[in-house]
C-alpha positions as CSV (number, residue, x, y, z in Angstrom):
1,X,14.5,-26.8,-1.3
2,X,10.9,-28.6,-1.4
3,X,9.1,-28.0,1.6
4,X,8.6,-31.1,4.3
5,X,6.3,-33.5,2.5
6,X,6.1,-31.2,-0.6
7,X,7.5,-33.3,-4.0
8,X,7.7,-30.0,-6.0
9,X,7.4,-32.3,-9.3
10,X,4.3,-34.2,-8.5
11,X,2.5,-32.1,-6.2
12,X,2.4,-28.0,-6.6
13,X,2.0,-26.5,-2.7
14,X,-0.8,-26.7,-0.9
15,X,-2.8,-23.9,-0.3
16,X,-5.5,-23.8,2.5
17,X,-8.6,-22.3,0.4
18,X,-10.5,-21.4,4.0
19,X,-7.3,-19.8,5.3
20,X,-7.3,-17.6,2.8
21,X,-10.3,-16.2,3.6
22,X,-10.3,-16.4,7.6
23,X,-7.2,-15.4,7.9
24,X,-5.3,-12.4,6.8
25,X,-1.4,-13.6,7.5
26,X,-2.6,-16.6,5.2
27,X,-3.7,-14.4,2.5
28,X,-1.3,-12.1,2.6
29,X,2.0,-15.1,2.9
30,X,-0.4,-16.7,-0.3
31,X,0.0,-13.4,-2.3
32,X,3.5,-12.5,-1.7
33,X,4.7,-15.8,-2.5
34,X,2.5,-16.0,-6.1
35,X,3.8,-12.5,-6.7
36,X,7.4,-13.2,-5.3
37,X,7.4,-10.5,-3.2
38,X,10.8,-10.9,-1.3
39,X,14.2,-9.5,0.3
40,X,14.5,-7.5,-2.2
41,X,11.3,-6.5,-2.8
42,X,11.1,-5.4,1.0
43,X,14.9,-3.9,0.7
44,X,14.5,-1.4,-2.2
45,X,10.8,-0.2,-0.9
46,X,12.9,0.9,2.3
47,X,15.6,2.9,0.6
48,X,13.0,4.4,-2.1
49,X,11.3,5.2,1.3
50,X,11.6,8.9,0.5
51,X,11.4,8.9,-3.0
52,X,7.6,7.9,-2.4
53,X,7.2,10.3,0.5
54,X,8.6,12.9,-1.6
55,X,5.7,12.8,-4.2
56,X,3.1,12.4,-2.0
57,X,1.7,16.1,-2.4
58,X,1.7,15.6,-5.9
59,X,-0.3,12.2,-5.9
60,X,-2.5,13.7,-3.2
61,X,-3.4,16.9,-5.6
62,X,-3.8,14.6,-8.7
63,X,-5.4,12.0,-6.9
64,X,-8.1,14.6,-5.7
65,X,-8.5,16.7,-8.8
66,X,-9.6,13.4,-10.8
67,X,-12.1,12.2,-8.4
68,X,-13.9,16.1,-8.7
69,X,-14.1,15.4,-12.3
70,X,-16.7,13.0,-12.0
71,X,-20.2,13.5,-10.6
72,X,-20.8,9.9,-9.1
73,X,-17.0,10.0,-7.0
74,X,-17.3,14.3,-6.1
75,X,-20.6,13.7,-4.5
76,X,-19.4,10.8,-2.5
77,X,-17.8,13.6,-0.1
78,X,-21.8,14.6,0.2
79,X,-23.5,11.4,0.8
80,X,-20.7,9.1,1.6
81,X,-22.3,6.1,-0.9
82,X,-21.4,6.0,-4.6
83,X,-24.4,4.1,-4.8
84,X,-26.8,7.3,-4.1
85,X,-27.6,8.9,-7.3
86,X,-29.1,12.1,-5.8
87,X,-27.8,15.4,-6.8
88,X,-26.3,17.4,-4.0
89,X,-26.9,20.8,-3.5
90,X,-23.5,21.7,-4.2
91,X,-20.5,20.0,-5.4
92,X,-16.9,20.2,-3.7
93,X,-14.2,22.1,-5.3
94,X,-10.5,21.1,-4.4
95,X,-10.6,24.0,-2.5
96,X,-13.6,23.0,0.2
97,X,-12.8,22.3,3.5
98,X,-14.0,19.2,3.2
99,X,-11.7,18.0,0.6
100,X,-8.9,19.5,2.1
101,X,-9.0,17.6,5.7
102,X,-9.1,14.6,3.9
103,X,-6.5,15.6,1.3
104,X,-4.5,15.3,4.6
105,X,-5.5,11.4,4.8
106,X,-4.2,10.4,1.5
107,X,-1.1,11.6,2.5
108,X,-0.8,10.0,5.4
109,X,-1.7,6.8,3.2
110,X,1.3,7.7,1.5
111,X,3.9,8.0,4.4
112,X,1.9,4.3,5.6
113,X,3.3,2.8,2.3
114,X,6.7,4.2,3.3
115,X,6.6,2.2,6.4
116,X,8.0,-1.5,7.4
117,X,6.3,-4.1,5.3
118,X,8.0,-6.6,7.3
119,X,5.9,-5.6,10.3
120,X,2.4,-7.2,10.9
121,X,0.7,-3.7,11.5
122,X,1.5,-2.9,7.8
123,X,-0.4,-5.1,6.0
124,X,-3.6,-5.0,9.4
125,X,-3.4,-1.2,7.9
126,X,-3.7,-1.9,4.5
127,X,-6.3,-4.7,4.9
128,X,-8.4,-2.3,7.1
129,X,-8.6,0.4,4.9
130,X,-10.1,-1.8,2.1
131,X,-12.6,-2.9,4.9
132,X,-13.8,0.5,5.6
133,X,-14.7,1.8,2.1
134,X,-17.3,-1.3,2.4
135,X,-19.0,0.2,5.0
136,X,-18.3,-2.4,8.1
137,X,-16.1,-0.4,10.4
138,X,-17.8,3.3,10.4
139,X,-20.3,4.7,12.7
140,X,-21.6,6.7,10.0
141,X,-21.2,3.9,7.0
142,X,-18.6,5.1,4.1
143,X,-20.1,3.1,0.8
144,X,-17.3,3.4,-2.5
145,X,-18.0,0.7,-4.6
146,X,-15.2,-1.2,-5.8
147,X,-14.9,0.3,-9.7
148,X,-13.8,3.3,-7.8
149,X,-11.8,2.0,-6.0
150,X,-9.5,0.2,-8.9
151,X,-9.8,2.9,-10.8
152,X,-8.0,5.1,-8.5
153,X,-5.8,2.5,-7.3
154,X,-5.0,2.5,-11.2
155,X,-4.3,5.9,-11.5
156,X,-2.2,6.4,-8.1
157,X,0.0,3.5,-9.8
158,X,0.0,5.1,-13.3
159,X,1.3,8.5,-11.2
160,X,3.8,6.4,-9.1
161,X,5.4,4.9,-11.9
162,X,5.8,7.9,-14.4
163,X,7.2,9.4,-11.7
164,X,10.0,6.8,-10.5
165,X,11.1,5.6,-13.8
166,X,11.6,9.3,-15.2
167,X,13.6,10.4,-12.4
168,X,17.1,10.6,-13.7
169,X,18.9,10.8,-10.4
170,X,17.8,7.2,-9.4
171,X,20.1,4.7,-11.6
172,X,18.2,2.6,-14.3
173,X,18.3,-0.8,-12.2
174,X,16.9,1.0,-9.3
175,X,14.4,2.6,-10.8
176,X,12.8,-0.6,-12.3
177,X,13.4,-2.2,-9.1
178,X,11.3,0.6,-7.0
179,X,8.9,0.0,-9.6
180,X,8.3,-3.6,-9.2
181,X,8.2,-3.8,-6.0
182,X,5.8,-0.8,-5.1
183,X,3.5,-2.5,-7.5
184,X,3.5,-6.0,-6.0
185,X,2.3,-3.7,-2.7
186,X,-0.2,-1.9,-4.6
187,X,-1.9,-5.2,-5.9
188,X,-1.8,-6.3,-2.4
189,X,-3.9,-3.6,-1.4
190,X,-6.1,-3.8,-4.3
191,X,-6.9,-7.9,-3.6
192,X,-7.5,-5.6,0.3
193,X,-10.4,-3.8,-1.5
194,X,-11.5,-6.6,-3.3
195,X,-11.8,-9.0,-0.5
196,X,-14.6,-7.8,1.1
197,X,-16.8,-7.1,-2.0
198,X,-16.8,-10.5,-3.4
199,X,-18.7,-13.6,-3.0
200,X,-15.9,-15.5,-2.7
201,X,-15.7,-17.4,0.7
202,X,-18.8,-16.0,2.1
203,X,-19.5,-19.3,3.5
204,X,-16.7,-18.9,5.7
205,X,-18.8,-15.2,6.6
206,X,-19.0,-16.0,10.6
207,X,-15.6,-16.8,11.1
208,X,-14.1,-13.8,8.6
209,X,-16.3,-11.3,11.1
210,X,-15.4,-13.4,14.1
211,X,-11.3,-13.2,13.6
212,X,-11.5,-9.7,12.9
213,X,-13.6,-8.7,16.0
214,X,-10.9,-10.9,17.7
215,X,-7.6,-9.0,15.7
216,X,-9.7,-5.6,16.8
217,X,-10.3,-6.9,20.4
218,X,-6.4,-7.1,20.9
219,X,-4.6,-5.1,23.2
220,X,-1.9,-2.9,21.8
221,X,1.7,-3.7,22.2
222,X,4.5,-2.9,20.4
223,X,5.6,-6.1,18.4
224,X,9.1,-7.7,19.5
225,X,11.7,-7.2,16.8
226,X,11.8,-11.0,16.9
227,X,8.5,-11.4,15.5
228,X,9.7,-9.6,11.7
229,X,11.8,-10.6,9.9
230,X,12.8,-10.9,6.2
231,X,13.9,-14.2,3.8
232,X,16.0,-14.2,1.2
233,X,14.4,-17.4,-0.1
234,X,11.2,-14.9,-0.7
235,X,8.9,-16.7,1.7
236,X,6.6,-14.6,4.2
237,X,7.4,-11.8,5.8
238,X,4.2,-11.4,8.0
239,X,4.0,-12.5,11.7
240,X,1.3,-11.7,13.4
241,X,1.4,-13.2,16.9
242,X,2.6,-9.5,18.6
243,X,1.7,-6.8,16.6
244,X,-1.1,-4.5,17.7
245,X,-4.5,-3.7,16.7
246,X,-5.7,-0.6,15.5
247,X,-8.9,0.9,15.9
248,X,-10.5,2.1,12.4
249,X,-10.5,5.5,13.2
250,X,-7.1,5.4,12.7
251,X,-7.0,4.8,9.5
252,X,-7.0,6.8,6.4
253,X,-9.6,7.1,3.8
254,X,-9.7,9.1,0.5
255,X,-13.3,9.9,1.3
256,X,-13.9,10.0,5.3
257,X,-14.0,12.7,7.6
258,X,-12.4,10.9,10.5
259,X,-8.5,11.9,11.1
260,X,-6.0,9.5,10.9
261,X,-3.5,9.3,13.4
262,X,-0.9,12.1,13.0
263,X,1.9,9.8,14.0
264,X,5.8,9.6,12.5
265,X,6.3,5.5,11.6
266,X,9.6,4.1,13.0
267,X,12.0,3.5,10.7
268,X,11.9,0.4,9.8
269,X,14.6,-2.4,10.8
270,X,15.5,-5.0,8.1
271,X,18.0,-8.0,8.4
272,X,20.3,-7.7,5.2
273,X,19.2,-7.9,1.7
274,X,20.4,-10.3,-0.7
275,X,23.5,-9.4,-3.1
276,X,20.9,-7.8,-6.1
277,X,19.5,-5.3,-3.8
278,X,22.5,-4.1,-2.2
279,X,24.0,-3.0,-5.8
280,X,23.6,0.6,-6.5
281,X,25.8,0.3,-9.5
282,X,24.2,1.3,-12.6
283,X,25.7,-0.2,-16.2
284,X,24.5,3.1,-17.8
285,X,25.7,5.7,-15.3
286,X,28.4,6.6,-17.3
287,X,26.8,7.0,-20.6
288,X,24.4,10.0,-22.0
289,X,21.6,11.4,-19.3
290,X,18.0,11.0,-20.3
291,X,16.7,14.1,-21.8
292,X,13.4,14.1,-20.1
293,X,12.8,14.7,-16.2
294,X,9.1,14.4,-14.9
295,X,7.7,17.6,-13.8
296,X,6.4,15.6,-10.5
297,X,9.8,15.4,-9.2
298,X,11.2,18.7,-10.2
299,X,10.1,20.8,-6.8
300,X,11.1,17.8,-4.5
301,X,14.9,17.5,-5.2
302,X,17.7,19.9,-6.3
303,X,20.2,18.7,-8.6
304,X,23.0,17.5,-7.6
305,X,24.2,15.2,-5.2
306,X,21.1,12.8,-3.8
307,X,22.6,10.2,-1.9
308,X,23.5,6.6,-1.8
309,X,21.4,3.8,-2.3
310,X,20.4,3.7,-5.7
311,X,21.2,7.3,-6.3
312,X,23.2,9.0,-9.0
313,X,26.0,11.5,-8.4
């Protein structure tokens, strides 16, 4: 159904170009709906909740062996700016202390993923970690220009997805489902980078800085479970007028020393999914098994049994 005053065959929606750049709900509602991210989306992200969590060790270790392999992203642990070409004195091993305290931040980046996107805080989160790796939030000012940033983005995806659509135990359907929809997230985040590097909108400047002192400004209450909500029709899921703020030393970076906040998020509560993703029914469970089972999954879950929800017996 068109929206009110919306003739879907003479006029395509209208899209508030300032919005977009002043306000985050805007932004985020503007890419969910071009990348129909929906019910389902939201549904299957919840019940491959532990799926995710389960490989985050293995991300975290891949993650941080790649970025040692370079010189310019190992000495960013050294002078906290890709942009400094000086050679330390020393580089980091995966071993340093260094790199292990914020090993420890990538994986709570992971269990963050695992969380409620249908909560406001969820996609705050996301949005702030992009803004930090520019350099805006930090006392001592974390500089990782945005190549590196979409590069490893890339390569946490590439890791993600191996994993998920090799693991036998998941049925086919779910699988490519998982897959979808943790990628539709991902690209979210990566537009969360990218936003604050471009040019794009910097005449709105003022008023981006001035909403987001506001949004940090906020006092912290726990957001009404009125307030979230999901739509089968795919439209937003983002409602921002009680969910907290967070202060940005909460938040995880893959190259900061500050800790993030060692906290369990609630499970999340979700209004039910549409008929597609409440089928765990695979039309291939009863034929041959895949031959091959990627090595990422093979210390995370014994054989057997997993579970419903997608899950093979």
């Amino acid at each position: 159904m068109s929206e009110p005053g919306h003739n879907a065959e003479n006029h395509p929606r209208h899209i508030d170009r300032k919005a977009l750049y002043t306000d985050l709900e805007a932004r985020i509602d503007y890419l969910q709906k071009f990348l129909n991210f929906n019910a389902d989306d939201i549904a299957t992200l919840v019940r491959g909740a532990k799926y995710v969590k389960a490989l985050a060790p293995t991300v975290v270790d891949k993650v941080y062996v790649k970025l040692l392999e370079f010189d310019i992203t190992a000495r960013v642990f050294r002078t906290r700016n890709t942009a400094i070409e000086e050679e330390p004195d020393d580089y980091p091993t995966l071993n340093s202390p260094a790199v292990q305290r914020r090993r420890q931040f990538l994986r709570w980046y992971m269990t963050k993923l695992c969380s409620d996107p249908t909560k406001p805080e969820f996609w705050r989160y996301l949005n702030q970690v992009g803004r930090m790796h520019y350099g805006k939030e930090r006392l001592h000012s974390l500089n990782v220009e945005y190549i590196h940033i979409g590069a490893c983005l890339g390569f946490i995806q590439d890791i993600i997805m191996e994993a998920v659509l090799t693991y036998e135990k998941l049925t086919l359907p779910f699988r490519i489902a998982l897959v979808r929809a943790l990628g539709k997230v991902i690209w979210i985040q990566n537009d969360l980078f990218a936003r604050w590097r471009l040019h794009d909108g910097e005449e709105f400047e003022k008023e981006i800085e001035s909403s987001h002192k506001q949004q940090e400004a906020a006092p912290q209450v726990t957001p009404k479970p009125s307030s979230t909500y999901l739509r089968a029709d795919g439209s937003s899921c983002v409602k921002t007028s009680t969910a907290s703020s967070t202060s940005s030393s909460e938040f995880a970076s893959l190259f900061s020393e500050t800790s993030s906040l060692e906290t369990t998020p609630s499970p999340p509560t979700i209004s039910a999914p549409t008929q597609y993703a409440q089928r765990s029914a695979c039309p291939f469970s009863n034929g041959p098994k895949q031959g091959v089972e990627t090595k990422v999954w093979s210390s995370a879950w014994s054989s057997g049994s997993v579970g419903s929800g997608g899950t093979r017996r």
